[in-house]
C-alpha positions as a Python dict, from the first residue, in 0.01 Angstrom:
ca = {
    (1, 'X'): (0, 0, 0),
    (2, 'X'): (351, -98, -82),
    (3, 'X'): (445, -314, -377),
    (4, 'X'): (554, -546, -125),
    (5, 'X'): (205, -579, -35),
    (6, 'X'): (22, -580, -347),
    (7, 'X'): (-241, -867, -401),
    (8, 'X'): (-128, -1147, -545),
    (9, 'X'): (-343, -1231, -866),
    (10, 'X'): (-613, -1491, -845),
    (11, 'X'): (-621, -1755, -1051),
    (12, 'X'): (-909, -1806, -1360),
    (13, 'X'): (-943, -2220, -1394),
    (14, 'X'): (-1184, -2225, -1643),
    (15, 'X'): (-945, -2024, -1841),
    (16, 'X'): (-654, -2218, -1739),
    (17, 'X'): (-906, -2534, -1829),
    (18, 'X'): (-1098, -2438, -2141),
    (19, 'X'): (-814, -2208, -2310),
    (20, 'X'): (-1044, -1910, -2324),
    (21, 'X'): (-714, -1642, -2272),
    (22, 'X'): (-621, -1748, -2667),
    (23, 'X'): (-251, -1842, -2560),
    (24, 'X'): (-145, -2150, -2745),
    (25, 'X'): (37, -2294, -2399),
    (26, 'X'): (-351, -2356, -2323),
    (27, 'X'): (-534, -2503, -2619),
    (28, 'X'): (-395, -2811, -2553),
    (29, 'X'): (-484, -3131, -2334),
    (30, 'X'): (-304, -3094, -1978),
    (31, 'X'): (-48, -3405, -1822),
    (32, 'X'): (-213, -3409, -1478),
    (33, 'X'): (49, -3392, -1203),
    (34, 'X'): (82, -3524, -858),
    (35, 'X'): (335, -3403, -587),
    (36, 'X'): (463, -3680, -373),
    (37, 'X'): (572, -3560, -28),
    (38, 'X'): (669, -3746, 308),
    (39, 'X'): (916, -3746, 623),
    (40, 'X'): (1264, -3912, 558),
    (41, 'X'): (1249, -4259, 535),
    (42, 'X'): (851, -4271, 513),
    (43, 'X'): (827, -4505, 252),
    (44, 'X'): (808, -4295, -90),
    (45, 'X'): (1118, -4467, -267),
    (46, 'X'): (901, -4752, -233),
    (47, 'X'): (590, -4636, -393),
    (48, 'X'): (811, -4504, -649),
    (49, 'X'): (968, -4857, -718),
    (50, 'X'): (638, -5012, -724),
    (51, 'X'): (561, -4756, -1010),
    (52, 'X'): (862, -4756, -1213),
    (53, 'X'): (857, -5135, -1242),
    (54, 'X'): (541, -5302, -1160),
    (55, 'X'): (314, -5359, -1472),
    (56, 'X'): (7, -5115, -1404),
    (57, 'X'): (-67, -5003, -1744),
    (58, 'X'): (-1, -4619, -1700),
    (59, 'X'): (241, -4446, -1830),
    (60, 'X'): (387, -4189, -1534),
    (61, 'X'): (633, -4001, -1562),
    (62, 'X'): (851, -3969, -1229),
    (63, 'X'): (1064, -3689, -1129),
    (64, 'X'): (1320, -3706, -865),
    (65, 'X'): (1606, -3508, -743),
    (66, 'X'): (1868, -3769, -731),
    (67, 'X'): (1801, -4070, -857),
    (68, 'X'): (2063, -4219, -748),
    (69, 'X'): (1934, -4202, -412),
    (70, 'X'): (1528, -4317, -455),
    (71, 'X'): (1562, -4635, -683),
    (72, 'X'): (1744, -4964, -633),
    (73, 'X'): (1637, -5046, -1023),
    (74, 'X'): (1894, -5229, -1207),
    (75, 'X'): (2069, -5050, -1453),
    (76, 'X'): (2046, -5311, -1732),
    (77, 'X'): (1682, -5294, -1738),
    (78, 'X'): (1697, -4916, -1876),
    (79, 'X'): (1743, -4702, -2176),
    (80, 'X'): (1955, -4404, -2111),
    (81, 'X'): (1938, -4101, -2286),
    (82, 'X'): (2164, -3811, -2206),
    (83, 'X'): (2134, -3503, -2354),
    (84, 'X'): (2428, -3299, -2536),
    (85, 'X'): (2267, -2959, -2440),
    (86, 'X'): (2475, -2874, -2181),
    (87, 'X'): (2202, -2621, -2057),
    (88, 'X'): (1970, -2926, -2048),
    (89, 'X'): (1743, -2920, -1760),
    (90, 'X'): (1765, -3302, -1690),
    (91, 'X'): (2003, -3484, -1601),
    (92, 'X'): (1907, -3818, -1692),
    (93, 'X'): (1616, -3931, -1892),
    (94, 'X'): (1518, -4334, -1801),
    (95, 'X'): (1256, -4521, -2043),
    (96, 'X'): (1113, -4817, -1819),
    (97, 'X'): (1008, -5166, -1932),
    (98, 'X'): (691, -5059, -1839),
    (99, 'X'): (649, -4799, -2028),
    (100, 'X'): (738, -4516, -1723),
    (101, 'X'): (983, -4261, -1758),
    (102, 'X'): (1250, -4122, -1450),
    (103, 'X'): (1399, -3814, -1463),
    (104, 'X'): (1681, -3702, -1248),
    (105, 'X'): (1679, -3326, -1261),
    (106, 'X'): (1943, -3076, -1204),
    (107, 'X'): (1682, -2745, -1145),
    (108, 'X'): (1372, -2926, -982),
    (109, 'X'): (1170, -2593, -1075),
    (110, 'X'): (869, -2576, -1246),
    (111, 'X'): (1084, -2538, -1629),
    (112, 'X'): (1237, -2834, -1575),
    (113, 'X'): (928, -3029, -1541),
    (114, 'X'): (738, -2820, -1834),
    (115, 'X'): (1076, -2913, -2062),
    (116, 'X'): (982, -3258, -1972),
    (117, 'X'): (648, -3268, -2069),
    (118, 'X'): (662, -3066, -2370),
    (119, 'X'): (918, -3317, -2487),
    (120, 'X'): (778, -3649, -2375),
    (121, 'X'): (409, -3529, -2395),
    (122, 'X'): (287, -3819, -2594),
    (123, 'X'): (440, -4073, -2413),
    (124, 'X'): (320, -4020, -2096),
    (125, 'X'): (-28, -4006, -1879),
    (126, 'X'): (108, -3875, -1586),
    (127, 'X'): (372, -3661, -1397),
    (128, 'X'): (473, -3766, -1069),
    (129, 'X'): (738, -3499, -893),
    (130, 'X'): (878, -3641, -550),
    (131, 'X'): (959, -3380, -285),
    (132, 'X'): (1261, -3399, -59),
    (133, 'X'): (1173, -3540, 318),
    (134, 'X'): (1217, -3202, 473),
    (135, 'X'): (1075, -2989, 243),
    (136, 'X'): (714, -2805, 303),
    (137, 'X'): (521, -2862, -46),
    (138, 'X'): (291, -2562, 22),
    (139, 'X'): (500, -2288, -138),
    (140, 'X'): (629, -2586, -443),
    (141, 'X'): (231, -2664, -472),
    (142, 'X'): (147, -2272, -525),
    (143, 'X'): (405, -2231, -715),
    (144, 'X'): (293, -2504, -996),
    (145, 'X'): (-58, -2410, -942),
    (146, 'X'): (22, -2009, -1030),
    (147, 'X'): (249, -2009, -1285),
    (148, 'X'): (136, -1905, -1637),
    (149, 'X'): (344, -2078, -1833),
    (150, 'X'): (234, -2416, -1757),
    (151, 'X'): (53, -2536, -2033),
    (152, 'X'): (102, -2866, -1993),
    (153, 'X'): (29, -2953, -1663),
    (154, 'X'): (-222, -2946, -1440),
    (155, 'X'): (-193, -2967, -1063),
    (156, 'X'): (-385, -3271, -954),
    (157, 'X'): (-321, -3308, -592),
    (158, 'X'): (-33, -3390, -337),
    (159, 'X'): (16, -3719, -161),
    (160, 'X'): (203, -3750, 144),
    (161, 'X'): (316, -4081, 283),
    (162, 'X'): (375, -4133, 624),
    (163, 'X'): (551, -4351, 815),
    (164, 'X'): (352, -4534, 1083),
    (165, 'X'): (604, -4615, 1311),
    (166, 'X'): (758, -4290, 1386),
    (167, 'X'): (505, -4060, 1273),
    (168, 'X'): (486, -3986, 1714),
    (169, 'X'): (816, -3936, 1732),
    (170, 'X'): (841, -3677, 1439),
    (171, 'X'): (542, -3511, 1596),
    (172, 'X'): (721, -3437, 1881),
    (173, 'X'): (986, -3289, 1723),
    (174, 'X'): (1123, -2916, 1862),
    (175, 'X'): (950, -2644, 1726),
    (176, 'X'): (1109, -2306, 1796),
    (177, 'X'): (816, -2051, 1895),
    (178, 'X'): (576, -2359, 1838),
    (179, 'X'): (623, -2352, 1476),
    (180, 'X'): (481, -2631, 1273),
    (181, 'X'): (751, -2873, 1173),
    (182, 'X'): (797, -3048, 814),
    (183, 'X'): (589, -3364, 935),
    (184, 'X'): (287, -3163, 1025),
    (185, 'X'): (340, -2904, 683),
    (186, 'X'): (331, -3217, 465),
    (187, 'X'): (9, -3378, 674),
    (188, 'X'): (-177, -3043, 645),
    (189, 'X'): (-116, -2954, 269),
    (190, 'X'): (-225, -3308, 170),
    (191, 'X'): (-504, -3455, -11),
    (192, 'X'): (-423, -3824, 38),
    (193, 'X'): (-255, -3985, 297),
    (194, 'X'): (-51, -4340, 259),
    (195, 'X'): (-42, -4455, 644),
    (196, 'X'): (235, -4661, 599),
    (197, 'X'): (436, -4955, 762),
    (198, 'X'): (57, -5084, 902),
    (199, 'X'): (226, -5430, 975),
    (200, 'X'): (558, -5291, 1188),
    (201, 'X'): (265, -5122, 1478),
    (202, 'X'): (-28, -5243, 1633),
    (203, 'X'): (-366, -5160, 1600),
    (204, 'X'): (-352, -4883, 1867),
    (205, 'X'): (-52, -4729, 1783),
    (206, 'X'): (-178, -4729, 1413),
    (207, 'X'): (-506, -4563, 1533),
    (208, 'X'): (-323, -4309, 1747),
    (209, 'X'): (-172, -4174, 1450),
    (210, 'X'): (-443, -4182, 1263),
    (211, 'X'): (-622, -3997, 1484),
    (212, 'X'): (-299, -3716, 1480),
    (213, 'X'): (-319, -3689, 1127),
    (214, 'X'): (-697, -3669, 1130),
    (215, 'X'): (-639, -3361, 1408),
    (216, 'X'): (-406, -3227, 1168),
    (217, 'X'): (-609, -3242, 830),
    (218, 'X'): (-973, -3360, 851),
    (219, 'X'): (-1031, -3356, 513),
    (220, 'X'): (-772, -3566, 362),
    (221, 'X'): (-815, -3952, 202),
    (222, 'X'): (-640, -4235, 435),
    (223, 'X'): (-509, -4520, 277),
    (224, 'X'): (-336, -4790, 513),
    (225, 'X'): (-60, -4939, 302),
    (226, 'X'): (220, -5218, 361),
    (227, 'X'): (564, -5113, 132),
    (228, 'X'): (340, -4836, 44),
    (229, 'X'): (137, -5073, -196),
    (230, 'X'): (-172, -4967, -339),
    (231, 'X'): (-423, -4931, -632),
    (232, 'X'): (-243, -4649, -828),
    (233, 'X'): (-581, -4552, -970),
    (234, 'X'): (-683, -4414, -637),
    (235, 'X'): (-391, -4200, -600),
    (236, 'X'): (-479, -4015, -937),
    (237, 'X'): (-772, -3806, -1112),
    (238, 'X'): (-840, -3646, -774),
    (239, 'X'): (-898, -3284, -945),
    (240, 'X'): (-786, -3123, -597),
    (241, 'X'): (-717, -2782, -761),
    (242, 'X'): (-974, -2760, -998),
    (243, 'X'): (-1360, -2707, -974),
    (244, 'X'): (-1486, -3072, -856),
    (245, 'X'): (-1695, -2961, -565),
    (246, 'X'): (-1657, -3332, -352),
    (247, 'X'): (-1258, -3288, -424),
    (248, 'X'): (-1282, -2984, -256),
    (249, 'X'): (-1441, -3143, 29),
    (250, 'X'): (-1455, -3482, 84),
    (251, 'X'): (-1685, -3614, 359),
    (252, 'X'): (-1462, -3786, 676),
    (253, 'X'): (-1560, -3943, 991),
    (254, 'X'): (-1254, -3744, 1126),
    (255, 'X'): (-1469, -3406, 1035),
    (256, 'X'): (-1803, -3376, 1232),
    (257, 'X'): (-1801, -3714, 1295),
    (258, 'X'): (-2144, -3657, 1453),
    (259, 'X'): (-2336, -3506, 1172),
    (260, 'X'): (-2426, -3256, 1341),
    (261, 'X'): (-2319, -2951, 1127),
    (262, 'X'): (-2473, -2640, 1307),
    (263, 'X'): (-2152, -2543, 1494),
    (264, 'X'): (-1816, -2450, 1426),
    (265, 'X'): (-1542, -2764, 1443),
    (266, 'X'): (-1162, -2746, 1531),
    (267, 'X'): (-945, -3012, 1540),
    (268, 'X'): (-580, -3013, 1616),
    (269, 'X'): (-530, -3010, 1998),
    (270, 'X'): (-136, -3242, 1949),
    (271, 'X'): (-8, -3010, 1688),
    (272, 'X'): (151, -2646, 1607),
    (273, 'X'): (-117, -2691, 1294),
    (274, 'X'): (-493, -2699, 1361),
    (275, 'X'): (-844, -2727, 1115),
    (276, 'X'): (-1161, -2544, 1170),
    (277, 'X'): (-1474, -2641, 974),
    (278, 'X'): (-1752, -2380, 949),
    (279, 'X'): (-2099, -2492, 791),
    (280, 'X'): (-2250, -2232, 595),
    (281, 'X'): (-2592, -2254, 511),
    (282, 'X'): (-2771, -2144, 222),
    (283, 'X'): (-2571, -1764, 113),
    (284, 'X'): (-2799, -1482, -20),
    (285, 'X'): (-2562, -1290, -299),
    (286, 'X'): (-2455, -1031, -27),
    (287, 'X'): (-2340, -1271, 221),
    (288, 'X'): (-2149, -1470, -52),
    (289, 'X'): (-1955, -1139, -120),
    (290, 'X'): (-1891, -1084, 236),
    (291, 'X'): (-1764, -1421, 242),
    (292, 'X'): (-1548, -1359, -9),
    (293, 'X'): (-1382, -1012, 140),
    (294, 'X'): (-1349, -1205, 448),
    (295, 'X'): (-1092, -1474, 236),
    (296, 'X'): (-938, -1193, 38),
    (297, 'X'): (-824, -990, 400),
    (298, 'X'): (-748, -1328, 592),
    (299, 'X'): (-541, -1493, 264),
    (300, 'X'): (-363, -1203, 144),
    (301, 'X'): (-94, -1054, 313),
    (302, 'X'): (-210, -682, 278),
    (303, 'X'): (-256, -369, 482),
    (304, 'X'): (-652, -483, 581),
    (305, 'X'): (-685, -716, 899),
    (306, 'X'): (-949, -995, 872),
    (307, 'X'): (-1308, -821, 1044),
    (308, 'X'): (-1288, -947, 1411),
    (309, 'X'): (-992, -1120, 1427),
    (310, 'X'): (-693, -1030, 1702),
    (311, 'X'): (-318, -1134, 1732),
    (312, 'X'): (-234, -1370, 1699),
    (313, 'X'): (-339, -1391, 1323),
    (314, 'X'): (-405, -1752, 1143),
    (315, 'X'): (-164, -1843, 929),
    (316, 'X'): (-309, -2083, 688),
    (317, 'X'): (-228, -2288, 490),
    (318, 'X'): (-501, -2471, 308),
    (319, 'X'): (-811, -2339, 231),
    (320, 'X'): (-1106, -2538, 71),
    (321, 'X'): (-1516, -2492, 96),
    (322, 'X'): (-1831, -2501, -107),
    (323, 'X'): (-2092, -2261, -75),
    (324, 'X'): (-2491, -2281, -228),
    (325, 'X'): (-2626, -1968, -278),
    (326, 'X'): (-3012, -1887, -283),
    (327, 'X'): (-3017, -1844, -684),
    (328, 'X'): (-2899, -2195, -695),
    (329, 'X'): (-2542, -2142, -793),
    (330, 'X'): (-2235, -2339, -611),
    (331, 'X'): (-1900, -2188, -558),
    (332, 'X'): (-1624, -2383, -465),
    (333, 'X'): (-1320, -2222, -302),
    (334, 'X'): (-973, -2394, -326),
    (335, 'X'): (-607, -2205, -190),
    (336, 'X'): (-274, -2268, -60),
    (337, 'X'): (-92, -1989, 163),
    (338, 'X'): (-175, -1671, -1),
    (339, 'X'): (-341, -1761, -294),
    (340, 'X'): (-699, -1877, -375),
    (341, 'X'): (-997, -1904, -619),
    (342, 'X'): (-1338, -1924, -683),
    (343, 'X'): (-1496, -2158, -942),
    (344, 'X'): (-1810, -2281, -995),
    (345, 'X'): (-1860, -2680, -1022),
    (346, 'X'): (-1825, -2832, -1338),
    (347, 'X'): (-1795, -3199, -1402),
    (348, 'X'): (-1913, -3520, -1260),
    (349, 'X'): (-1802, -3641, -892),
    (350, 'X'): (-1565, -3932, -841),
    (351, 'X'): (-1784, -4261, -786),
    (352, 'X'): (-1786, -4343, -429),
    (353, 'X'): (-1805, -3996, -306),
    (354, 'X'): (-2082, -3856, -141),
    (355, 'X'): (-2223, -3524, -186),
    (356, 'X'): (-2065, -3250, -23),
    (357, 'X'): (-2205, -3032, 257),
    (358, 'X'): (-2135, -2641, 258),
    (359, 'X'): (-1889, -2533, 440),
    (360, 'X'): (-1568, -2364, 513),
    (361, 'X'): (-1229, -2518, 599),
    (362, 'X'): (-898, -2382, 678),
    (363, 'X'): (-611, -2577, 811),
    (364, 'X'): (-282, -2423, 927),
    (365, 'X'): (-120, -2190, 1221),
    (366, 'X'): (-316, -2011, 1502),
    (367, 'X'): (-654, -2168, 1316),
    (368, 'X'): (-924, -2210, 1584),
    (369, 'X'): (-1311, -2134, 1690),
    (370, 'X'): (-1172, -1744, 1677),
    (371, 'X'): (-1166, -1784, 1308),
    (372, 'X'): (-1491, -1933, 1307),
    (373, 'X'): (-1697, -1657, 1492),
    (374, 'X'): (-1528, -1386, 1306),
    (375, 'X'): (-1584, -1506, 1007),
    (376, 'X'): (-1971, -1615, 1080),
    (377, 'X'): (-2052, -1235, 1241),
    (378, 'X'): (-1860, -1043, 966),
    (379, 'X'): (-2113, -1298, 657),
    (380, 'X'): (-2427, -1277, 957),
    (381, 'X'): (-2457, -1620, 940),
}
């Protein structure tokens, strides 16, 4: 195997969580974070308005790559403090009247946010890191989730608004050797959706793309919002990445609709990017570690080809389940891309959310009921 090809490491979350490794970085309480992604013009500049100056009572701390550009706030009503470190990741540091901070950042990467924290740590609840319009937040979502040094933040999920009124039109976008464009990226790495601009469509255009984002990502939370306006609480404490089974899989009438949960279910038939959902029933120890394998060959771009599967391969790029095993233990399986974990459920579930059914669900490129068989004759399920 070339070094090229060498495994990328897994991630430990109860370390990560609990601060078992002994590094300092994690013996510390985490700043949750949330990545804010949408198409140009989708409506996050408004969210992000609505959270720099509307009296909510948290105290977020939003990141953005030009200010200049997402915020219409007048100048008088902030506090500026520029930093004489030349070598200074930010830019511009802005205290709110409401007690939120903006950052304009030179180097969006993952040390400029960490200098942020580190220095405004207890003056904050939350990060808040917009995304450009055209950028694909899988590979900026594994990278936060990965890195090491991190240790004071906490990935917490990735919310992606979209616009309502041209969501069809950015659908149908070309896509060069049916590649998924950055609408359909930003759909399928989401946890929550903001369906946006509900009063500028009618009900069946607004139900036509809800439908295409369901087709898209099954699993997500749908929110329809006017100027992107809505209770901020349910936009946070979402523990996507961590070890909250129902976060991992929240129940949707967009995902086996039916109840029926004895077959394999793909969704996706108006888009480059497709979901399949695989029940698994109860695992005996072997077929859990069969299960397993089967992730580590189709996630990992190594030498070994997933058992059964033919070109072309899936490309995926969101992985979740939840798995019961005879003893009586859970396992809960979160990735993005290449890179995914195993934990075991810790925690209470959000209220409101019901309790999740095992099964398996990826969501990406070339994802269909061929990923489904192989991977239900290679556990012998």
């Amino acid at each position: 195997m070339s070094e090229d090809d060498d495994v990328p490491q897994l991630l430990d979350v109860d370390e990560l969580q609990d601060g078992s490794d002994g590094g300092d970085a994690y013996d510390r309480p985490k700043v949750p974070m949330t990545l804010l992604t949408g198409y140009l013009g989708a409506g996050k500049s408004t969210l992000l308005d609505y959270i720099l100056t509307a009296d909510h009572g948290y105290r977020i701390a939003v990141c953005m790559n030009d200010f200049g550009d997402t915020t219409d706030i007048e100048a008088k009503s902030l506090t500026f403090n520029n930093p004489d470190d030349p070598n200074a990741t930010t830019d511009t540091m802005l205290t709110l009247p409401n007690g939120c901070l903006c950052c304009s950042f030179k180097d969006m990467g993952i040390q400029a946010i960490e200098d942020m924290v580190a220095a405004q740590k207890d003056k904050i609840d939350w990060v808040m890191v917009e995304l450009t319009g055209l950028a694909d937040p899988a590979p900026i979502a594994r990278g936060f989730w990965a890195n090491e040094e991190m240790g004071d933040l906490i990935l917490d999920s990735i919310v992606c608004v979209v616009d309502s009124k041209n969501f069809g039109k950015q659908l149908a976008e070309d896509r060069p050797d049916n590649e998924p464009n950055e609408a359909e990226k930003q759909v399928a790495c989401a946890d929550v959706i903001l369906l946006n601009k509900t009063d500028l469509v009618t009900p069946a255009t607004l139900k036509e793309v809800a439908d295409s984002v369901a087709d898209i990502n099954p699993t997500l939370r749908v929110f329809e919002t006017v100027k992107s306006r809505m209770p901020l609480d349910s936009l946070f404490n979402l523990k996507a990445y961590t070890s909250g089974a129902a976060a991992a899989l929240p129940e949707t009438e967009s995902c086996c609709a039916n109840g029926e949960h004895d077959h394999d279910h793909a969704h996706g038939h108006r888009s480059a990017i497709s979901t399949v959902s695989i029940p698994l029933p109860v695992l005996s120890a072997s077929q859990w570690d069969k299960l397993n394998g089967f992730l580590e060959a189709l996630l990992w771009d190594g030498e070994e080809r997933p058992p059964g599967l033919q070109d072309p391969l899936p490309d995926v790029l969101r992985t979740k389940g939840y798995a019961r095993l005879e003893d009586g233990s859970e396992r809960v399986v979160q990735g993005v891309a290449d890179m995914f974990e195993v934990t075991t459920p810790r925690g209470g579930k959000r209220s409101g959310d019901p309790e999740p059914s095992p099964k398996m669900v990826f969501i990406g490129r070339n994802v269909d009921e061929r990923l489904g068989y192989a991977l239900r004759s290679h556990v012998g399920i």
